[in-house]
C-alpha positions in Angstrom: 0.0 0.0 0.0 1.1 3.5 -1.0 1.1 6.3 1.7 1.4 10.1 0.4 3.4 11.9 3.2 3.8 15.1 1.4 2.6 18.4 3.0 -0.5 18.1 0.7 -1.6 14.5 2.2 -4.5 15.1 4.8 -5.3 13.3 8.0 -8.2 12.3 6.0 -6.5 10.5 3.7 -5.4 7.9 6.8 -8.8 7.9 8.9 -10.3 6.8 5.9 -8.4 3.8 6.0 -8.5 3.5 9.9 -4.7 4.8 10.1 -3.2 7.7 11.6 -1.3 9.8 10.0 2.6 9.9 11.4 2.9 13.5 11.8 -0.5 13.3 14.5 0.9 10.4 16.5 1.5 11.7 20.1 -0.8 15.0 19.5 -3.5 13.4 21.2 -2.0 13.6 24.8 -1.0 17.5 23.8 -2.3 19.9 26.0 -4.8 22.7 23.8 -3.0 25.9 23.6 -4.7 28.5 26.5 -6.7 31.3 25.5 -6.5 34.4 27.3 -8.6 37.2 27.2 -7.1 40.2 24.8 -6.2 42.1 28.4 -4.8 39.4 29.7 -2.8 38.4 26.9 -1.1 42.2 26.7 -0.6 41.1 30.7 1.2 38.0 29.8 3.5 39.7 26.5 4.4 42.5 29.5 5.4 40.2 32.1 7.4 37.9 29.6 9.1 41.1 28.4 9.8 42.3 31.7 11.2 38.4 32.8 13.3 38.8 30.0 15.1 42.3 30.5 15.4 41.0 34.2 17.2 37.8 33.1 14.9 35.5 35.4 16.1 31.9 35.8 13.1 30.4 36.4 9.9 30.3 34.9 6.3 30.4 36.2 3.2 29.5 34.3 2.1 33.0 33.8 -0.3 31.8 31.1 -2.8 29.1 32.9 -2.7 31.4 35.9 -3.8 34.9 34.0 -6.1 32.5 32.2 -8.6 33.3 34.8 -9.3 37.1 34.6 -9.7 37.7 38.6 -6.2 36.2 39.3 -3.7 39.1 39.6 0.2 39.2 39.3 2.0 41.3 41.1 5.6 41.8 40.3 7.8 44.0 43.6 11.2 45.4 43.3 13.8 43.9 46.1 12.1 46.8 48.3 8.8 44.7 47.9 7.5 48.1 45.6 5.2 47.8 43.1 7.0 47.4 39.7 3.8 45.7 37.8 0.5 44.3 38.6 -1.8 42.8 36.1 -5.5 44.0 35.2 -7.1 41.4 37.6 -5.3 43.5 40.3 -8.2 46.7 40.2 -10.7 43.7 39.5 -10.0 42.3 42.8 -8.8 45.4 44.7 -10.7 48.5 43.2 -6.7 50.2 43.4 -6.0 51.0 39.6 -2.8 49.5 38.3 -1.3 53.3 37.7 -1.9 53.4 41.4 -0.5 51.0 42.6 3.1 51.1 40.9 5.7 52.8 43.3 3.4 51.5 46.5 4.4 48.7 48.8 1.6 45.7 48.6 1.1 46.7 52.2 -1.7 49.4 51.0 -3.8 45.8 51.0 -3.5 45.5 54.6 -5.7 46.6 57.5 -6.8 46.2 60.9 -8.1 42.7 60.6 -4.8 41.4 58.3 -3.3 38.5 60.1 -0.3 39.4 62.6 1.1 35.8 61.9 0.8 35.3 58.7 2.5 39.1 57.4 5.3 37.6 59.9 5.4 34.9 57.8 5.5 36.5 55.0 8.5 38.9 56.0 10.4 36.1 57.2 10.3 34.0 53.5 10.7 37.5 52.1 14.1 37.9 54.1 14.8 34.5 53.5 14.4 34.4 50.1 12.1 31.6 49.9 8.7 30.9 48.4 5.6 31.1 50.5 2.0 29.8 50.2 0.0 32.2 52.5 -4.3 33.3 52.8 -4.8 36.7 54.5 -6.8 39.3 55.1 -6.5 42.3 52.3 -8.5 45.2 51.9 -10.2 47.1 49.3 -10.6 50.3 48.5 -13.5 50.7 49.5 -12.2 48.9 52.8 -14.2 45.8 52.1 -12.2 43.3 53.5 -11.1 39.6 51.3 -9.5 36.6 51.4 -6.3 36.4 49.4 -4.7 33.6 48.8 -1.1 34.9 48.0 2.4 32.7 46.1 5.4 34.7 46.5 8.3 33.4 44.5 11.9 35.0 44.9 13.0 35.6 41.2 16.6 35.3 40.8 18.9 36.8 37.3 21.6 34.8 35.5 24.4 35.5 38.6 22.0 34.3 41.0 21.4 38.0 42.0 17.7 38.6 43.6 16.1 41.1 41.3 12.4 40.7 42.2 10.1 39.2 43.7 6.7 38.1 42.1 3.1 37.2 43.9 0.3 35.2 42.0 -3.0 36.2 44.0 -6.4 35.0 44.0 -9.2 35.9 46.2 -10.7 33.0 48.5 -13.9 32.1 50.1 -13.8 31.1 53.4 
């Protein structure tokens, strides 16, 4: 039997006879490309640019996580100031972006924010270690929320600490 495996042979060509064609053997177990909003998408293209220039070493999957357009990335300076935060950030905090560059993410915290859990999160901070943490932020309006909070340290080619980055989702109780 004679197979036609040039680029104008069609995968209909082998379902026909019950075969697959070679080039589709394997793409059944591939994962669909994501599909992100238009904002988040310019989100994504930002952050890569900005992981880039910054020389990260290691890669977070910005893409699934901004999939969902009330998940917010927030990317700090060394001083833990605002450098970036997505569009999911004034979705969830009612703080414009614009805002919130040049502010520490401490603007989030209020009277009821967890004593135990910011000490947590200073002591990974000075540590340089990630941290999994849920606590009390505010909004603007001073509506208080569950935020569940990933801080990663990201470290440059020399192993230099250059930022740190937070992927945050609000949280029922």
């Amino acid at each position: 039997m004679y197979f036609n495996l040039s680029p104008k042979s069609s995968t209909d060509t082998f379902s026909n006879l019950g075969l697959i064609h070679p080039l589709m053997i394997g793409n059944e177990f591939a994962t669909p490309p994501i599909q992100l909003s238009e904002e988040s998408q310019s989100d994504y293209e930002i952050i890569c640019k900005y992981a880039l220039k910054q020389k990260w070493t290691q890669w977070i999957d910005f893409k699934s996580y901004l999939k969902e357009n009330t998940n917010t990335v927030v990317i700090t300076d060394t001083r833990q100031i605002i450098r970036f935060a997505s569009a999911g950030f004034e979705r969830m905090t009612g703080y414009s972006t614009d805002f919130a560059r040049g502010k520490s993410p401490k603007i989030l915290q209020g009277k009821d924010t967890e004593p135990e859990v910011r000490a947590n999160i200073r002591e990974a901070i000075q540590k340089r270690q990630m941290i999994d943490a849920v606590l009390t932020n505010y909004r603007k309006n001073g509506e208080p929320y569950l935020c569940k909070v990933t801080i990663y340290p990201m470290f440059n080619k020399t192993e230099k600490l250059v930022n740190f980055l937070a992927l945050e989702s609000e949280v029922s109780e």
